[in-house]
py3Dmol code that shows the C-alpha trace and the ligand (Angstrom):
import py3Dmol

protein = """\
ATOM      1  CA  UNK A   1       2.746 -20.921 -18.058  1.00  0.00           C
ATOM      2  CA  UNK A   2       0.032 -21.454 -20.251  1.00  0.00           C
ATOM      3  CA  UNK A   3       2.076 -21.193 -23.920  1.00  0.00           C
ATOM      4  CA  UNK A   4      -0.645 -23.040 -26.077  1.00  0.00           C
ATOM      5  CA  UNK A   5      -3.339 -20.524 -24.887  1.00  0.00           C
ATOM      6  CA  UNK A   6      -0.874 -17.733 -25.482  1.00  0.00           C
ATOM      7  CA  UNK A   7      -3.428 -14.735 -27.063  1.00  0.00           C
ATOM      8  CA  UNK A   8      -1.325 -11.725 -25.653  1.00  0.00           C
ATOM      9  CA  UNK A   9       2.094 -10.355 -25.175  1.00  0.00           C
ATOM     10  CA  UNK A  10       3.288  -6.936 -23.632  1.00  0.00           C
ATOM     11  CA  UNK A  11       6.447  -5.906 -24.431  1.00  0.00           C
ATOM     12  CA  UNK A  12       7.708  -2.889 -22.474  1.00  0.00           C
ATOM     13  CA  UNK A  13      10.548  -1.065 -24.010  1.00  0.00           C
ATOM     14  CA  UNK A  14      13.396   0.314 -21.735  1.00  0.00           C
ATOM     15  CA  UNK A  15      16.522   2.217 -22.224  1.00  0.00           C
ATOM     16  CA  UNK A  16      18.969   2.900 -19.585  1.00  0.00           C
ATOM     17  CA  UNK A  17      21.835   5.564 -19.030  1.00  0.00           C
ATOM     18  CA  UNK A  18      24.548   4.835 -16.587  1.00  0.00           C
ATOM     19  CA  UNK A  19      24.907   7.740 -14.189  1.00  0.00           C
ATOM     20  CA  UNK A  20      28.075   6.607 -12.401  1.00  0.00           C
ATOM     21  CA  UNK A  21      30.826   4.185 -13.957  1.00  0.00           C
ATOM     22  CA  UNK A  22      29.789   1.065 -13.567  1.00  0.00           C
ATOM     23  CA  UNK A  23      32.278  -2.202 -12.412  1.00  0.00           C
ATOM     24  CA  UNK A  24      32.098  -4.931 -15.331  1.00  0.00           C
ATOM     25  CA  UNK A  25      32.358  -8.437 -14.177  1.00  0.00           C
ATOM     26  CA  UNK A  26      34.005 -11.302 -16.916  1.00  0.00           C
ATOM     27  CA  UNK A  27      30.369 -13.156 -18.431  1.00  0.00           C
ATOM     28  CA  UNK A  28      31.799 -16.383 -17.311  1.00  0.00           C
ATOM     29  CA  UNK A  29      31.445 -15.817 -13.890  1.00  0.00           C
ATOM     30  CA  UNK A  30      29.261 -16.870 -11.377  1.00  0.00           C
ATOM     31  CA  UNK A  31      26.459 -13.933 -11.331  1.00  0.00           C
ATOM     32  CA  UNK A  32      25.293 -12.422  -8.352  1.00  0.00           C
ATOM     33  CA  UNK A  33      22.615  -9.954  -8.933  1.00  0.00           C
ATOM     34  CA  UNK A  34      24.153  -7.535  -5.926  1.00  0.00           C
ATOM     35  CA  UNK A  35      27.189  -7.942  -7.415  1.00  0.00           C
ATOM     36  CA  UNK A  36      27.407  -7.347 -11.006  1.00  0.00           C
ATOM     37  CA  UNK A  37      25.068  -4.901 -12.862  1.00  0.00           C
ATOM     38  CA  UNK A  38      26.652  -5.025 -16.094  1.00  0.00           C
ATOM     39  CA  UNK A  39      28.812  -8.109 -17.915  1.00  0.00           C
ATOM     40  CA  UNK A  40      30.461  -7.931 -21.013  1.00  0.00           C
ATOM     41  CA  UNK A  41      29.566 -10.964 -23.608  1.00  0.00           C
ATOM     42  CA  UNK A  42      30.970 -11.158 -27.045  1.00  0.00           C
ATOM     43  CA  UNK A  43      33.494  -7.962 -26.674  1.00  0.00           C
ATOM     44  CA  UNK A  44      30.371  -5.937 -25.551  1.00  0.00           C
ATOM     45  CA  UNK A  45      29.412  -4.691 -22.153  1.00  0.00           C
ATOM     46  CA  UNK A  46      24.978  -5.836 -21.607  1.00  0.00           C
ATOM     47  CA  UNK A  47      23.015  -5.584 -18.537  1.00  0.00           C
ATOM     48  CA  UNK A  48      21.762  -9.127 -17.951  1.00  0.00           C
ATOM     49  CA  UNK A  49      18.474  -9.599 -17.963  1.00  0.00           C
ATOM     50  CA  UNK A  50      19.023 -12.006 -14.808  1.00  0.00           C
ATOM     51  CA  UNK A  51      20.672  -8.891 -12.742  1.00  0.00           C
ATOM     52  CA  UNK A  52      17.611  -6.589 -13.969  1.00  0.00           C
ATOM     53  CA  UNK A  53      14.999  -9.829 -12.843  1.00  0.00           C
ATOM     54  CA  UNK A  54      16.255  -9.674  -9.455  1.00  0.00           C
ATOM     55  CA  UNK A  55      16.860  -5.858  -8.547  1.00  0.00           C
ATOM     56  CA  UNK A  56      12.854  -5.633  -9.864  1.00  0.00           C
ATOM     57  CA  UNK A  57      11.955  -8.522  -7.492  1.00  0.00           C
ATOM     58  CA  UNK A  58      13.929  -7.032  -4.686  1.00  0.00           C
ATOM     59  CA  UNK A  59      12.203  -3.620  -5.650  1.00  0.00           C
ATOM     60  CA  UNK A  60       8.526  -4.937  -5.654  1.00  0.00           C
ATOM     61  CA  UNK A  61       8.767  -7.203  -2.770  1.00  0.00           C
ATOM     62  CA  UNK A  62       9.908  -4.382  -0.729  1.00  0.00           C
ATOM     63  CA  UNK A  63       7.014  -2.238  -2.184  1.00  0.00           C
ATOM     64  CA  UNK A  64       4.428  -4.791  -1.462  1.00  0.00           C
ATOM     65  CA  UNK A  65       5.494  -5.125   2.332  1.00  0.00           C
ATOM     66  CA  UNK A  66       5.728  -1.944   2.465  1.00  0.00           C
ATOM     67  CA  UNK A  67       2.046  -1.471   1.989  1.00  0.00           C
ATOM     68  CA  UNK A  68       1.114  -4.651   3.917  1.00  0.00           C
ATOM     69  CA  UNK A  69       1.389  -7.179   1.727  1.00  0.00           C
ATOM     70  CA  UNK A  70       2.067 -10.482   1.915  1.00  0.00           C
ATOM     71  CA  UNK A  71       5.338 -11.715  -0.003  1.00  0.00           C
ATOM     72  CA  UNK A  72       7.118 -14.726   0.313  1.00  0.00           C
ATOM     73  CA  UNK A  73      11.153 -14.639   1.074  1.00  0.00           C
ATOM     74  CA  UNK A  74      13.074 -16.666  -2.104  1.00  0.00           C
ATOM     75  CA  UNK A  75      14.631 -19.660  -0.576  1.00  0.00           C
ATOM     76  CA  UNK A  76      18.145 -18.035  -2.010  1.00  0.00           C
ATOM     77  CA  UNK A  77      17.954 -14.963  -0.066  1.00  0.00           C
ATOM     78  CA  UNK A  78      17.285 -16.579   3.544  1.00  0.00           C
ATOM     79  CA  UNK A  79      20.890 -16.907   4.944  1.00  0.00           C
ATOM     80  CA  UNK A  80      22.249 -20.231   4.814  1.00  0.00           C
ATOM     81  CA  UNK A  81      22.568 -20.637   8.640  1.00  0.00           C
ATOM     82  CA  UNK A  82      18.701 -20.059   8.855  1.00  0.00           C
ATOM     83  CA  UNK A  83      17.919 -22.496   6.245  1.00  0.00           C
ATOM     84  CA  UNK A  84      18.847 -26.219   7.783  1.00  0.00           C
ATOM     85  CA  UNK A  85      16.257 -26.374  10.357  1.00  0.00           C
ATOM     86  CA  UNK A  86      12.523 -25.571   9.570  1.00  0.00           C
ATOM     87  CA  UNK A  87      11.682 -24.204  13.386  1.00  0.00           C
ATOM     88  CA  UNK A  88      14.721 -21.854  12.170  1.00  0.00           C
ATOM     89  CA  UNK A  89      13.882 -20.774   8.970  1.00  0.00           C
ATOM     90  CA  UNK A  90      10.609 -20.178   9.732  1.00  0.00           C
ATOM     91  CA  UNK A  91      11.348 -18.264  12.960  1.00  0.00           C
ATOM     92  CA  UNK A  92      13.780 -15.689  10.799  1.00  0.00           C
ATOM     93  CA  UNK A  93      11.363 -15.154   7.656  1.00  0.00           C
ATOM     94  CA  UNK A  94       8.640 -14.527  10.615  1.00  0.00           C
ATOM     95  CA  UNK A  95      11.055 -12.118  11.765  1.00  0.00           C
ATOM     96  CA  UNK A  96      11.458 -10.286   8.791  1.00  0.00           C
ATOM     97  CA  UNK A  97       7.989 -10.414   8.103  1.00  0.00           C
ATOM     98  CA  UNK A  98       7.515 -12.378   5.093  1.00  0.00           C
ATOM     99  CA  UNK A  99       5.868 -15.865   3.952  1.00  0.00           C
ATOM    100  CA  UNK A 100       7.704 -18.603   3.354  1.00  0.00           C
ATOM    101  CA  UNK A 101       8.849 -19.310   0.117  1.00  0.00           C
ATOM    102  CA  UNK A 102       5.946 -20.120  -2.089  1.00  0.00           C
ATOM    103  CA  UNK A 103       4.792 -23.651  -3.198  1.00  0.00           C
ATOM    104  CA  UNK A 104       4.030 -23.583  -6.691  1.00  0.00           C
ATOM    105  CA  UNK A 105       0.880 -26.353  -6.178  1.00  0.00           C
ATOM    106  CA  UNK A 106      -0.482 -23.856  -4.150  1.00  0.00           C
ATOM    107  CA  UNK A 107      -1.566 -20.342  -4.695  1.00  0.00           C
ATOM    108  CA  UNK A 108       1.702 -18.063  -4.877  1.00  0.00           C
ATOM    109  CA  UNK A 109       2.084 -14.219  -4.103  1.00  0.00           C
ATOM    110  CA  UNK A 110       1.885 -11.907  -6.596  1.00  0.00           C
ATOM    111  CA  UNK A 111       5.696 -11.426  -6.769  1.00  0.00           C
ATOM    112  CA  UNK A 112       6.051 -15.383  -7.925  1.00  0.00           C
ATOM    113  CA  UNK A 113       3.026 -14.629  -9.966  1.00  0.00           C
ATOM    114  CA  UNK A 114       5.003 -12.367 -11.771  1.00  0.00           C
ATOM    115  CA  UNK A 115       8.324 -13.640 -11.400  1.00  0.00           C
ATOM    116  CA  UNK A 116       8.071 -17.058 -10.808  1.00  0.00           C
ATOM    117  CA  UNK A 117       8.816 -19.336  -7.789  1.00  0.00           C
ATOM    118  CA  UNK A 118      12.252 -19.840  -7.001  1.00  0.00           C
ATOM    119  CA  UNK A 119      14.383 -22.985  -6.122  1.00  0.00           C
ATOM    120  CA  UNK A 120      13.297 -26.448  -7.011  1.00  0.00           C
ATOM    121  CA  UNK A 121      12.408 -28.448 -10.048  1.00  0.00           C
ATOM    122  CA  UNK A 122       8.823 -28.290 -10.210  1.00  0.00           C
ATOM    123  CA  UNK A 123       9.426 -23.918 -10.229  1.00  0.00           C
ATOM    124  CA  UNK A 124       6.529 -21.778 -11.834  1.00  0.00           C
ATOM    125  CA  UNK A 125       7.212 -19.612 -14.586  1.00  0.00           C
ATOM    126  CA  UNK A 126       5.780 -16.253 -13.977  1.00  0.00           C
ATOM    127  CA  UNK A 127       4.351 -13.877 -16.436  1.00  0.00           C
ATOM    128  CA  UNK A 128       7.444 -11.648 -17.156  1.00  0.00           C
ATOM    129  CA  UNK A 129      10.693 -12.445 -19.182  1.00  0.00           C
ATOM    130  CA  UNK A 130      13.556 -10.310 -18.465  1.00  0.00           C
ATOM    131  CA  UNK A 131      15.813  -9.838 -21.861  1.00  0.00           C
ATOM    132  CA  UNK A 132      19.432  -8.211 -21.460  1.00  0.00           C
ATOM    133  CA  UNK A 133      19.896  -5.382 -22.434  1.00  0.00           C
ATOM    134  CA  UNK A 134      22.293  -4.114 -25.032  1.00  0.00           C
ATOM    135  CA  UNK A 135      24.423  -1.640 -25.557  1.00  0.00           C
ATOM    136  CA  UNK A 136      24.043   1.270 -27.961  1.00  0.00           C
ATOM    137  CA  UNK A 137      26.291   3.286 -29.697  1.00  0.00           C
ATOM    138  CA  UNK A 138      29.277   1.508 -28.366  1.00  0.00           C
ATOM    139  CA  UNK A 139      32.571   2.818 -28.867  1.00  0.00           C
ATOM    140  CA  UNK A 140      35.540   0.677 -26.805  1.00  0.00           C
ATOM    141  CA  UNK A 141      36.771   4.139 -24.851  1.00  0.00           C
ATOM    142  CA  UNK A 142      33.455   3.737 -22.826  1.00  0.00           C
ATOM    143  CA  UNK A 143      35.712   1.416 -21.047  1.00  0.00           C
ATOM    144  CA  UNK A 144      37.991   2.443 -18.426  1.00  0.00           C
ATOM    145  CA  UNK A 145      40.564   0.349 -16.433  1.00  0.00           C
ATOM    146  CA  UNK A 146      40.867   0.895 -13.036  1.00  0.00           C
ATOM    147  CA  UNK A 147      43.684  -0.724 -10.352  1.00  0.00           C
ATOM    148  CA  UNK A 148      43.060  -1.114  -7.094  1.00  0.00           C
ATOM    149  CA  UNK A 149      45.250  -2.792  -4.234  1.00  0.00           C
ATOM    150  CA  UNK A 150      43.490  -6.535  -3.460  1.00  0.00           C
ATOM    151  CA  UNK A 151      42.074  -6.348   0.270  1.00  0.00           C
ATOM    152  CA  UNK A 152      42.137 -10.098   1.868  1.00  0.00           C
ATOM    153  CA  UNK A 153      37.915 -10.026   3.274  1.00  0.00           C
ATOM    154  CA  UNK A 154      38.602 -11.553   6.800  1.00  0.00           C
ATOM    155  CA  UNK A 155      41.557  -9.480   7.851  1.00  0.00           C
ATOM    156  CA  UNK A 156      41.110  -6.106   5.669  1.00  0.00           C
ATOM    157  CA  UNK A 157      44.657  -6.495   5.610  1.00  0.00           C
ATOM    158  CA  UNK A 158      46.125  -5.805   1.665  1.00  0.00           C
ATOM    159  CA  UNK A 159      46.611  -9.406   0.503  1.00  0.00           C
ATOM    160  CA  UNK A 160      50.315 -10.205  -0.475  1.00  0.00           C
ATOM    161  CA  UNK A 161      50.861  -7.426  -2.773  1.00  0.00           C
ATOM    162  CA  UNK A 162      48.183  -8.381  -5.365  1.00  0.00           C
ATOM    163  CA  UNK A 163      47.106  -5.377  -7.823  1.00  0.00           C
ATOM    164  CA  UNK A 164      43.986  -6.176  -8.992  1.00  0.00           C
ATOM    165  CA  UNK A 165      42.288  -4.573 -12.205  1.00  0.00           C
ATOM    166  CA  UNK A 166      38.794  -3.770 -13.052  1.00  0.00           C
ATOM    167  CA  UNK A 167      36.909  -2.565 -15.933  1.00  0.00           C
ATOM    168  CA  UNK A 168      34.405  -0.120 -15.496  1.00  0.00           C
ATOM    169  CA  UNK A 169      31.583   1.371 -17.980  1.00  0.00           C
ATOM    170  CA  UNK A 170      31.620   5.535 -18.081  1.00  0.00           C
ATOM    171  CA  UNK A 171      28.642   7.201 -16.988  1.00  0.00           C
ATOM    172  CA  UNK A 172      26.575   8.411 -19.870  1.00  0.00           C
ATOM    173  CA  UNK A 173      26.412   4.964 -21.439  1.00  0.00           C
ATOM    174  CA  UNK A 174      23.494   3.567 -23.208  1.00  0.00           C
ATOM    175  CA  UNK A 175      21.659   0.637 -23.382  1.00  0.00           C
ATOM    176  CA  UNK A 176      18.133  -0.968 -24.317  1.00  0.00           C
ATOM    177  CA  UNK A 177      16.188  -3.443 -23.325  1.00  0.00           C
ATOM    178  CA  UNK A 178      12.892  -5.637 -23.545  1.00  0.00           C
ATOM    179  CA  UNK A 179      10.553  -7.076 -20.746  1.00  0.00           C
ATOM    180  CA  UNK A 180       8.104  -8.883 -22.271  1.00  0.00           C
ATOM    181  CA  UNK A 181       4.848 -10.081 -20.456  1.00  0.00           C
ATOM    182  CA  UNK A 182       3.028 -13.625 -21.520  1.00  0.00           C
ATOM    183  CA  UNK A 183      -0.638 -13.321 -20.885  1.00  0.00           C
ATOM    184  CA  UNK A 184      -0.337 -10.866 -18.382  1.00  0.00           C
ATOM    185  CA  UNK A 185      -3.015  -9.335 -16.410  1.00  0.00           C
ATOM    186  CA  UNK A 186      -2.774  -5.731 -16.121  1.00  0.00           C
ATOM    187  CA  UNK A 187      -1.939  -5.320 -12.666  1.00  0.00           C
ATOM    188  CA  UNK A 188       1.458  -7.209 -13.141  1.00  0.00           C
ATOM    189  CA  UNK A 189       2.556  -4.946 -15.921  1.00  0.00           C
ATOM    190  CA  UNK A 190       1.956  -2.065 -14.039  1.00  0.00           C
ATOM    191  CA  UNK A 191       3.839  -3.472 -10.756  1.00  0.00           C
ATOM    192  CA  UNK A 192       6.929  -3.939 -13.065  1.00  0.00           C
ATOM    193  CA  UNK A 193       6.416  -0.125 -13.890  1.00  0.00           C
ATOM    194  CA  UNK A 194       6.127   0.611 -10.479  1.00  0.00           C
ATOM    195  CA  UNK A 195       9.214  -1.753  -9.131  1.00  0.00           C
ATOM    196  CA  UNK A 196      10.962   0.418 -11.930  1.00  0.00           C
ATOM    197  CA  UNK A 197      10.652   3.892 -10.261  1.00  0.00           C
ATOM    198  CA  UNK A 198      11.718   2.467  -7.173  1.00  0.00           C
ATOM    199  CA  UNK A 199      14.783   1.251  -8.600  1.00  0.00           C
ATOM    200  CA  UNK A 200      15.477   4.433 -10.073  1.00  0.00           C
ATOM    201  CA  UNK A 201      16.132   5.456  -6.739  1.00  0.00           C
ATOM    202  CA  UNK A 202      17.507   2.868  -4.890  1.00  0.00           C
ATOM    203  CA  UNK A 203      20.154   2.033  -7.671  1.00  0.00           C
ATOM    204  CA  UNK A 204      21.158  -1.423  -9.069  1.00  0.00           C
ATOM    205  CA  UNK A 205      24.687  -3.603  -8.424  1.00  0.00           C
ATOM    206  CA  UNK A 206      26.906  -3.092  -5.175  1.00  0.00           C
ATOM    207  CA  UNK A 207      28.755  -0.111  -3.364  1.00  0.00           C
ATOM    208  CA  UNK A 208      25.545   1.798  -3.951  1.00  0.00           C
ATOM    209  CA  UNK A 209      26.344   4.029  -1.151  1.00  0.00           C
ATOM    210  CA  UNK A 210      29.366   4.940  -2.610  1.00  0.00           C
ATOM    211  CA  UNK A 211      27.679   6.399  -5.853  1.00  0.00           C
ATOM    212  CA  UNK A 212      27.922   3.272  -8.072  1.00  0.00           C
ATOM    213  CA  UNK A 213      25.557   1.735  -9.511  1.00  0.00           C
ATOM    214  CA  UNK A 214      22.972   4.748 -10.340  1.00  0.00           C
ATOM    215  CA  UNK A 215      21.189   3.988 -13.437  1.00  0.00           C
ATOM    216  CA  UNK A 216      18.756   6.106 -15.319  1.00  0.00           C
ATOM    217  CA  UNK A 217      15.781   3.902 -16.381  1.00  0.00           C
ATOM    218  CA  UNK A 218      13.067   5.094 -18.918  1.00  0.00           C
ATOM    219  CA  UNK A 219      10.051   3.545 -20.304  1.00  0.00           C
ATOM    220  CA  UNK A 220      10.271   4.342 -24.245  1.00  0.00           C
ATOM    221  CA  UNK A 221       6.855   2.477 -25.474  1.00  0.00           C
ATOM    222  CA  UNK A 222       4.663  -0.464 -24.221  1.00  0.00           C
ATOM    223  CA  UNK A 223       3.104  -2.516 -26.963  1.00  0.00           C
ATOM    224  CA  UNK A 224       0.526  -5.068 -26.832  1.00  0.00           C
ATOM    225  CA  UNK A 225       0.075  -7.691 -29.363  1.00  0.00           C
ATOM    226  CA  UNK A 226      -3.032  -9.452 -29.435  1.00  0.00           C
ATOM    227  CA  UNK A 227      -3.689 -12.712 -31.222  1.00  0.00           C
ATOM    228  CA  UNK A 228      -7.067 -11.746 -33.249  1.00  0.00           C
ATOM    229  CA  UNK A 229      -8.551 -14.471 -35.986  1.00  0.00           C
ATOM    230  CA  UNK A 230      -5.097 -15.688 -36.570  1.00  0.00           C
ATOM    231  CA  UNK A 231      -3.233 -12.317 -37.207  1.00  0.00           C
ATOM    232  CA  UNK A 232      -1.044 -10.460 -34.652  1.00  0.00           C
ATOM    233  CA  UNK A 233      -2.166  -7.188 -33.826  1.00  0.00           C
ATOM    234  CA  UNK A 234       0.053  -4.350 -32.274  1.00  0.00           C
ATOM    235  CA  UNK A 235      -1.352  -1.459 -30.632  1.00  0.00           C
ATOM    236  CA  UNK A 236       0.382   1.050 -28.330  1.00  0.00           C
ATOM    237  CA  UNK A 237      -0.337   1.368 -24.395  1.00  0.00           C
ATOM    238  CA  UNK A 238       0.368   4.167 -21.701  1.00  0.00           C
ATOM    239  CA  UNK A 239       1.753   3.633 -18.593  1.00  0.00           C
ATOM    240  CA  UNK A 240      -1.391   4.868 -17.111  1.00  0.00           C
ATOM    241  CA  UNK A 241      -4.079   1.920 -17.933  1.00  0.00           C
ATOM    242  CA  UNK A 242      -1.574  -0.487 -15.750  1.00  0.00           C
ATOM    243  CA  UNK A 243      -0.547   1.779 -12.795  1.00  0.00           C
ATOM    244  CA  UNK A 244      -4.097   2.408 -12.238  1.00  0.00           C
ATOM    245  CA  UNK A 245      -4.517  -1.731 -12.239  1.00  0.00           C
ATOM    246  CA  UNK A 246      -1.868  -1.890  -9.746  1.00  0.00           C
ATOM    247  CA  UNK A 247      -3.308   0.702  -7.469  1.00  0.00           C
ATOM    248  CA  UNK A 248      -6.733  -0.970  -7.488  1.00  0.00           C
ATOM    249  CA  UNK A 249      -5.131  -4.137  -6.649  1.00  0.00           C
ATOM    250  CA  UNK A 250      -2.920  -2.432  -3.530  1.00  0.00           C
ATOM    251  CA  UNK A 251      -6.123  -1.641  -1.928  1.00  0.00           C
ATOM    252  CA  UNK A 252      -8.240  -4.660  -2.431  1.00  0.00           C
ATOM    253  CA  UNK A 253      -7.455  -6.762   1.188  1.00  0.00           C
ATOM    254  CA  UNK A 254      -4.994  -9.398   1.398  1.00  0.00           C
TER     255      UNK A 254
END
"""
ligand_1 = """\
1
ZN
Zn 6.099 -15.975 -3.575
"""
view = py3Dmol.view(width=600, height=400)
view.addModel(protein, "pdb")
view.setStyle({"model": 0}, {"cartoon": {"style": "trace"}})
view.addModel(ligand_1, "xyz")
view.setStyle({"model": 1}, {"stick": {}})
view.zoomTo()
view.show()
C-alpha cells in the first residue's frame, strides 16, 4: 500500500445494534471470525474489527460469485484435508467455483484488492482497515450470564458433568465503529457498502439459525479527506456516488 503517496482517506462511520443477545468470548482467545462476534477487552464488550473484516469478505465474495465473478478462495478457508496436495486443492476450489488464492506479484481480485491477500509473508495490504468497534452507553447489566450443560463434540454425549458459563450481550446494545479506506477507488468503498446490506441479512458470529447473531448495521456519515496544498480537507459523501461505482464495475466483463 502506497503510504508515501497517501492523498485520500474515506472513513465510513458505522453504528451497530444487537438484535439478539450476543455470546462474548474472553479477548485472549484464539479468534475465529464464525465464532465470536463480540469480545470483551479492558472490562468492555467491542466488536473486533478482525470479526467485522471477515464476515464483509465472506459477504462480498459471495456477492461477487454470485454475479459471475471471479474471486479467489483464502488459503484459511480451504479445508485442511484439501490443502496438502496441489492436484487436490485445486480440484476442490474448482469445485466450488473460485480461483485460487491470489498471488500478490500478480494481479489479485477485487476482494484482495480490497482486503488484502491472505496467508504468507510477502501478503498485500488492501485498501480498507477494519477498526473495532466500541461500545456506547455501556452499563455492566447489558451483560447476562448464561449456564449451559458442556456437550463432549464427538459423542454429543454431556461431558462428565461440566456446567459451563457464558456471557452474553442483551439485544438493544450499541456500538460504533470506523472503516477507513487508504486511497481508495470508488468502486471499493461502495462494495464495502454493499457487503454491508448483505450482512444485515445474513447475520454475523455462529448459531445464526438459531436467532443469534442478528445485528443491525447503519451507515451514519462517510467522509473524505483529501490532502490539498498541504492542508487536510473534509467533505461529506453519500452512499450513492460509490454504489453507483460498484454497479458500473459489476457489469464491465471479467
Ligand atoms: Zn483474491
Amino acid at each position: 500500500m502506497g503510504f508515501e503517496k497517501l492523498s485520500n482517506i474515506i472513513e465510513v462511520e458505522l453504528s451497530f445494534k444487537t438484535l439478539s443477545s450476543l455470546s462474548i468470548q474472553a479477548g485472549d482467545q484464539p479468534q475465529t471470525v464464525a465464532e465470536s462476534p463480540i469480545i470483551k477487552l479492558g472490562g468492555e464488550p467491542i466488536i473486533p474489527g478482525s470479526s467485522l473484516k471477515g464476515a464483509l469478505r465472506s459477504s462480498l465474495e459471495g456477492l461477487l460469485s454470485a454475479k459471475g465473478k471471479e474471486v479467489c478462495v483464502p488459503l484459511a478457508a480451504i479445508p485442511k484435508e484439501h490443502r496438502r496436495q496441489e492436484e487436490d486443492r485445486k480440484k476442490y476450489v474448482k469445485g466450488i467455483g473460485r480461483k485460487e488464492p491470489c498471488d500478490p506479484a500478480n494481479t489479485v481480485c477485487p476482494v484482495c484488492e480490497i482486503f488484502g491477500t491472505t496467508g504468507g509473508n510477502k501478503g498485500l495490504s488492501g485498501s480498507a482497515i477494519f477498526q473495532d468497534a466500541n461500545v456506547i452507553n455501556y452499563s455492566p447489566e447489558q451483560l447476562l450470564e448464561r449456564s449451559h450443560v458442556a456437550i463432549t463434540r464427538d459423542t454429543h454425549s454431556q461431558a462428565s458433568g461440566s456446567l459451563m458459563t457464558n456471557e452474553t450481550i442483551d439485544k438493544g446494545s450499541k456500538f460504533k465503529g470506523i472503516i477507513r479506506f487508504i486511497n481508495p477507488k470508488e468502486w471499493q468503498v461502495g462494495a464495502i457498502l454493499q457487503a454491508i446490506e448483505w450482512l444485515k441479512q445474513l447475520g454475523i458470529g455462529s448459531k445464526k439459525t438459531a436467532g443469534y447473531g442478528q445485528l443491525e448495521i447503519t451507515v451514519e456519515s462517510i467522509k473524505l479527506k483529501e490532502l490539498k496544498d498541504g492542508k487536510w480537507v473534509e467533505v461529506d459523501k453519500n452512499e450513492k456516488t460509490f454504489i453507483d461505482a460498484f454497479v458500473d464495475k459489476l457489469n464491465k466483463a471479467g
